[in-house]
GUVODREN-177977 format. One record per residue (C-alpha): residue in three letters; x, y, z. Coordinates in Angstrom, 3 decimals, m for minus. Layout:
N
PT type       c1       c2       c3
PT  ala        X        Y        Z
...
END
This chain:
299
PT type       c1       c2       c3
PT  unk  187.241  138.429  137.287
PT  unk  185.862  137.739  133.919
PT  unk  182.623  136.736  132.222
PT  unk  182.867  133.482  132.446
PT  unk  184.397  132.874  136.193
PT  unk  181.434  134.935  137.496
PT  unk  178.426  133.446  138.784
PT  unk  175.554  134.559  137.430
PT  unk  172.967  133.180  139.306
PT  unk  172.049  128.879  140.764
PT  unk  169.401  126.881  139.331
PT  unk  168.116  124.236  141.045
PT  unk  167.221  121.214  138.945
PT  unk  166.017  118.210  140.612
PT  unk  168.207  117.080  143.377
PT  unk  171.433  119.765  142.519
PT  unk  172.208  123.259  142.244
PT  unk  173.933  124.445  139.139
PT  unk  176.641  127.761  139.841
PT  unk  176.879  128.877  136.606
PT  unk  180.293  130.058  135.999
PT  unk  181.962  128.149  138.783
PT  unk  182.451  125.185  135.978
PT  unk  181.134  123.627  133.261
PT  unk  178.297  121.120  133.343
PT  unk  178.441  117.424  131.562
PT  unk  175.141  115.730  130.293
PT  unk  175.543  112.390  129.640
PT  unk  173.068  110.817  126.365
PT  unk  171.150  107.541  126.848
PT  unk  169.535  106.993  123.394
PT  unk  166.048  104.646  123.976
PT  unk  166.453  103.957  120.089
PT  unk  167.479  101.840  117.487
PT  unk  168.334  104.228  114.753
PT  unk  170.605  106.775  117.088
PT  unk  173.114  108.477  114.925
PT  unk  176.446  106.814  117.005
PT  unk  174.688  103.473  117.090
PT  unk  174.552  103.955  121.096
PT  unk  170.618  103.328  121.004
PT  unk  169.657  100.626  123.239
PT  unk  166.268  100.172  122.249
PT  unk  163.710   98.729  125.086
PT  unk  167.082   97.597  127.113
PT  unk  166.333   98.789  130.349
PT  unk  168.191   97.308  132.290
PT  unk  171.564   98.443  129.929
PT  unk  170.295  101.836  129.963
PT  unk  170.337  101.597  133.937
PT  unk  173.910  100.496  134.374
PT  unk  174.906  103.266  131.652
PT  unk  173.671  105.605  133.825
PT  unk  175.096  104.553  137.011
PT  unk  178.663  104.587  134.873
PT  unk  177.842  107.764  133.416
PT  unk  177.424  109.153  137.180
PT  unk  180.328  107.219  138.202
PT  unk  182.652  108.875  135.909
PT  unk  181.709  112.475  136.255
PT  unk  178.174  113.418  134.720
PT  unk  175.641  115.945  136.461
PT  unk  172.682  115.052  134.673
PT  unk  171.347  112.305  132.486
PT  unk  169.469  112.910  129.339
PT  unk  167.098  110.613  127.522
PT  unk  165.645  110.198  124.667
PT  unk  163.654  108.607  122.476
PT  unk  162.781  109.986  119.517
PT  unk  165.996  110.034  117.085
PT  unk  167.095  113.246  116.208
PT  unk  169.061  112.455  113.181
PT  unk  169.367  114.797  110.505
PT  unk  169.089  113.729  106.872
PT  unk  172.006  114.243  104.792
PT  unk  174.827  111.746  103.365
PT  unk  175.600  110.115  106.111
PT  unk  172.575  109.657  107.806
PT  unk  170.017  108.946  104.463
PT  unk  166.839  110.282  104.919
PT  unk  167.125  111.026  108.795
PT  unk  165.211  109.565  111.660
PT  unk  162.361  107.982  111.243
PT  unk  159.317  109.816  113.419
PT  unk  157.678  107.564  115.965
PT  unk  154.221  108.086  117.974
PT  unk  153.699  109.656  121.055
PT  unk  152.439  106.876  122.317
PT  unk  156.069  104.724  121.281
PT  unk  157.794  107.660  122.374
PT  unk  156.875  107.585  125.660
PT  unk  157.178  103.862  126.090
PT  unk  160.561  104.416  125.528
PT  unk  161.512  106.852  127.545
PT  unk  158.873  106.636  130.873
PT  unk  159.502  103.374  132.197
PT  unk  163.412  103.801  132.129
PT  unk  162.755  107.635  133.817
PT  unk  160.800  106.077  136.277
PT  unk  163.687  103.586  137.364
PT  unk  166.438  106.258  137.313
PT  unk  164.407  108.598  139.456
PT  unk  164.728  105.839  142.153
PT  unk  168.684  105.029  141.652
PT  unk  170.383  108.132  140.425
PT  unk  171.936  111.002  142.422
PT  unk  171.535  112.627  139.243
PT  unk  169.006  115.191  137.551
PT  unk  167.358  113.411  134.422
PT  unk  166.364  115.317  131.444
PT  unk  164.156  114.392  128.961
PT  unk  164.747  115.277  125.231
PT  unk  161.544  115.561  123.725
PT  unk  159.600  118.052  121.585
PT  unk  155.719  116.570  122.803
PT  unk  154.198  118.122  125.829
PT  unk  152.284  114.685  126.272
PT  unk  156.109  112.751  126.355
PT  unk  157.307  115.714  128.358
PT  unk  154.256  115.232  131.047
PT  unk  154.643  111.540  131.599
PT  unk  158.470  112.115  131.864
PT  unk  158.159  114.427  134.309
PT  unk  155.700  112.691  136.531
PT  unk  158.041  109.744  136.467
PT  unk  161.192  111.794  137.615
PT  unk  162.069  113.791  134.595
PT  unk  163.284  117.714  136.219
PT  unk  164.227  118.823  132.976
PT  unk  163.167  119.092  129.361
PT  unk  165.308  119.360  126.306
PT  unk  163.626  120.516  123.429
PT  unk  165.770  119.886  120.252
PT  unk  162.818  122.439  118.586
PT  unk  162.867  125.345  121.166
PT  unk  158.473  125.151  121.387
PT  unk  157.771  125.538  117.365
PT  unk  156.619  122.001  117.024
PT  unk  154.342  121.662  119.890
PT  unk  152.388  124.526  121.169
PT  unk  151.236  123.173  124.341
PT  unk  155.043  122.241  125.469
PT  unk  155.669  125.578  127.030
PT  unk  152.065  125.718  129.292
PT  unk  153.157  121.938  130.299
PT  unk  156.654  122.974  131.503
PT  unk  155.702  126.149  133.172
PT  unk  152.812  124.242  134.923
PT  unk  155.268  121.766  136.211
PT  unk  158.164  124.027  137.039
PT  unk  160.614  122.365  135.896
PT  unk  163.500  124.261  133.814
PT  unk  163.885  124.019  129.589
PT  unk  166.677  123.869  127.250
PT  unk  165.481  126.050  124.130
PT  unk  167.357  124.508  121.019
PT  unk  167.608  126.564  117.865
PT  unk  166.545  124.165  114.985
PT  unk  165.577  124.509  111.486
PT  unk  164.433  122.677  108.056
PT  unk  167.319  123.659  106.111
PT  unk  170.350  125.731  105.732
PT  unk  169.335  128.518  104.566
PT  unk  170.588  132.122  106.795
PT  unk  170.490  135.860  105.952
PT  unk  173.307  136.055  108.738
PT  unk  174.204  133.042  110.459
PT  unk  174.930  134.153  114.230
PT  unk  172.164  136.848  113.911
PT  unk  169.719  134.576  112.520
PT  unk  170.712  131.759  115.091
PT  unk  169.873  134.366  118.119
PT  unk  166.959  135.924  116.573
PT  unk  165.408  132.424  116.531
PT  unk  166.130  131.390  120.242
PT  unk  164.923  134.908  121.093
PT  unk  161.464  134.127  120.088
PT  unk  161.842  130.457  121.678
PT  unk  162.632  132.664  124.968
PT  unk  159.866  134.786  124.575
PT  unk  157.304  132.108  123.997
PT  unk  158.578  130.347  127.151
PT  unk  158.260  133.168  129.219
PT  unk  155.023  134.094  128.143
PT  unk  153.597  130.549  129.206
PT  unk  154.839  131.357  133.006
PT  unk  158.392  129.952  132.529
PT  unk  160.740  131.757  134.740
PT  unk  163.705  133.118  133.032
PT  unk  165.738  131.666  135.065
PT  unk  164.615  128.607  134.407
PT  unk  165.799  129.110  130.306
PT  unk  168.606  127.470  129.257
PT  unk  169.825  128.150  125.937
PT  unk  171.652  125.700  122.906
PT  unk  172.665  127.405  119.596
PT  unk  171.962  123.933  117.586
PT  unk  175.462  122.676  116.566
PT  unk  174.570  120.556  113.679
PT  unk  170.931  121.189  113.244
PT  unk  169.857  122.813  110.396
PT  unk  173.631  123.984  109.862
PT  unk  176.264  122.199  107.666
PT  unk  179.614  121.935  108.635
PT  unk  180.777  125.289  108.197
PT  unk  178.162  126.794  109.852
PT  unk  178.625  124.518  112.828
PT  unk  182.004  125.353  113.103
PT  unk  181.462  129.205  112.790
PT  unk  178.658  128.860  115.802
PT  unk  181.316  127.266  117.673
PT  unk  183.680  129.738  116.726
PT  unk  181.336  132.890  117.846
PT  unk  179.736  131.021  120.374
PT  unk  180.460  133.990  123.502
PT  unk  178.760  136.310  120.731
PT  unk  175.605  133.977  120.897
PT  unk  175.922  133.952  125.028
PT  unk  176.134  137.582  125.261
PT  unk  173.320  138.185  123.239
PT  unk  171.020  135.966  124.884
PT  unk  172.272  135.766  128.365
PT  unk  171.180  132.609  129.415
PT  unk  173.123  129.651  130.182
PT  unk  174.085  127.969  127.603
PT  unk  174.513  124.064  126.547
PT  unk  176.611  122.918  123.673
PT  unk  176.232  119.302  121.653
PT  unk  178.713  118.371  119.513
PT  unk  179.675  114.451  120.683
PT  unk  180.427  112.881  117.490
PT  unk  179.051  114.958  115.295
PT  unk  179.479  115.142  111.362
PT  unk  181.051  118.637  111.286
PT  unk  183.743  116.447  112.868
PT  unk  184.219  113.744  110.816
PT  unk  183.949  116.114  107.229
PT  unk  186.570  118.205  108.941
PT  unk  188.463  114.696  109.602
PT  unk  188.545  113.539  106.027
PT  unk  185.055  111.762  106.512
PT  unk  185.904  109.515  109.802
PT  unk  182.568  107.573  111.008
PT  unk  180.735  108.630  114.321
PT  unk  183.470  105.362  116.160
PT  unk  186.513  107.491  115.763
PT  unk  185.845  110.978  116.393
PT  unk  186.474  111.119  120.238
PT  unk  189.780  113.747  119.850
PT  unk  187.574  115.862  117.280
PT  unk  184.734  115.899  119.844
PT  unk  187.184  116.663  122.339
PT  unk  188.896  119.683  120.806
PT  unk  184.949  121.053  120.295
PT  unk  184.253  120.628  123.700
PT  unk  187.828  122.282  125.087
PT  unk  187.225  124.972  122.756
PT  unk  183.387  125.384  123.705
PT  unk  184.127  125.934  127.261
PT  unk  186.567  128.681  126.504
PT  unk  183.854  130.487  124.263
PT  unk  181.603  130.126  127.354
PT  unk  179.519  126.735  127.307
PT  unk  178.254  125.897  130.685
PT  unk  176.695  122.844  129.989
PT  unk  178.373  119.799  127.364
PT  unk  176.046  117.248  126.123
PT  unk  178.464  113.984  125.259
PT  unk  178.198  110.206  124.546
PT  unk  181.765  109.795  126.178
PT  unk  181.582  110.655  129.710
PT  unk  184.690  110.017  131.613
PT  unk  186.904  111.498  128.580
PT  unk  184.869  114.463  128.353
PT  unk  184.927  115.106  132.182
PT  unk  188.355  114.977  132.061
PT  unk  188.928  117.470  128.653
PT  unk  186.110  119.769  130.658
PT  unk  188.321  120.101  134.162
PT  unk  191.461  120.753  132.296
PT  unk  189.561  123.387  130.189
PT  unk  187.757  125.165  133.133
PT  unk  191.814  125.168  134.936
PT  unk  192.687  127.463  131.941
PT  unk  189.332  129.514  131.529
PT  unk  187.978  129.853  135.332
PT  unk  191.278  129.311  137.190
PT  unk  192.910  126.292  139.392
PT  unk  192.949  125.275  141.508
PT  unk  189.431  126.218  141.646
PT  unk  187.515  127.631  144.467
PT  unk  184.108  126.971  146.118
PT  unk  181.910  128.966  147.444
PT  unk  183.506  128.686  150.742
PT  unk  186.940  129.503  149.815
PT  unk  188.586  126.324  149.721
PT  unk  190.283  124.548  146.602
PT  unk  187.839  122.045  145.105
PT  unk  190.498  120.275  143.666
END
């Protein structure tokens, strides 16, 4: 059996167990913003973000993620990036909507912040995860707050930048010390869930080669890891410079291609097509009809 068909070991997180390496893992994005990269924010719509998250579950995600603080990246497309909000704005965007899902979802929800403050209030209204798009080098107190709570992390390598010695190298090195940190604070290693950063601090190239050497980065490391690439703009350069709207087959062919490199975890904006690109993939990379615990087909 290889690699990537062997389970490694179950985390619990909130309500469901992840078997990591029995298939890969969809989070679906709810953006509480109105300057998201895709132009999926939905601002202080709660009651939209609710029903997007009931269709998200309905067409195949395993946890919801949101957010809001945007995370995106100065450059050409974007202008000068996201504009940085308060924590106090922050978490009026993100608790209240938490709060609701926690009562309604069958779901884990995530919360993608870099603040312990956010990251407290979101978990006490539901939250069982945090994503941290700066792996603990913008807050300090982030880690103690997370191990205190016991809930698991997602470590993101991130950087002001494009500057690398050695890309891949340089990329693990990074998350290494975001591991380290973590663990020090009480975090459980099992608990760590690792994301090289597709389009963070990388241009296009470099996205493309992380994506490319991305079992090198899970060997290393050995920790679960979660890939983002939904609509990125390593897509549309590579696409002759197609906006965010029409690069659902790019994203798709990342995604396919993630999973066989070893991603256990894709974060996407497009749900039910990425479900569907990430059960074909795991037939070719983990086997099918694929087989549960017990024995019997799951599908």
């Amino acid at each position: 059996m290889s690699d990537q068909r062997r389970v490694h070991h179950m985390l619990r997180i909130g309500p469901c167990e992840f078997r990591w390496g029995e298939r890969t893992y969809l989070m679906g994005v709810i953006n509480m913003t109105p300057d998201s990269f895709f132009g999926d924010g939905l601002g202080d719509d709660v009651e939209r973000a609710v029903e997007r998250a009931l269709a998200f579950q309905d067409e195949g995600a395993d946890l919801i993620d949101v957010g809001g603080q945007s995370t995106r990246p100065p450059g050409q497309a974007y202008g000068e990036g996201a504009a940085q909000v308060s924590v106090e704005e922050e978490a009026r965007r993100v608790v209240p909507l938490i709060r609701r899902l926690a009562k309604v979802l069958r779901l884990p929800i995530s919360v993608d912040t870099f603040r312990s403050d956010v990251a407290r209030q979101a978990i006490d209204a539901g939250a069982a995860l945090v994503n941290d798009v700066w792996a603990l080098t913008r807050d300090p107190a982030l880690a103690r707050v997370i191990a205190q709570s016991n809930v698991p992390v997602v470590l993101m390598h991130n950087q002001a930048g494009y500057g690398y010695r050695d890309l891949v190298p340089d990329v693990i090195a990074g998350v290494q010390q975001s591991v380290q940190k973590a663990e020090e604070a009480g975090v459980p290693p099992q608990h760590i869930i690792v994301d090289p950063g597709i389009g963070f601090g990388k241009q296009a190239a470099q996205s493309l080669e992380l994506l490319r050497r991305l079992d090198e980065f899970k060997r290393a490391l050995g920790k679960p890891v979660l890939v983002g690439t939904s609509r990125k703009s390593h897509i549309g350069e590579v696409l002759g410079g197609l906006p965010p709207s029409e690069r659902l087959e790019g994203t798709a062919a990342t995604v396919a291609l993630a999973i066989a490199r070893g991603a256990d975890i894709v974060r996407v904006h497009d749900v039910r097509a990425m479900a569907r690109v990430a059960r074909v993939a795991d037939a070719i990379v983990r086997g099918w009809p694929r087989r549960t615990t017990e024995g019997e087909p799951a599908f």
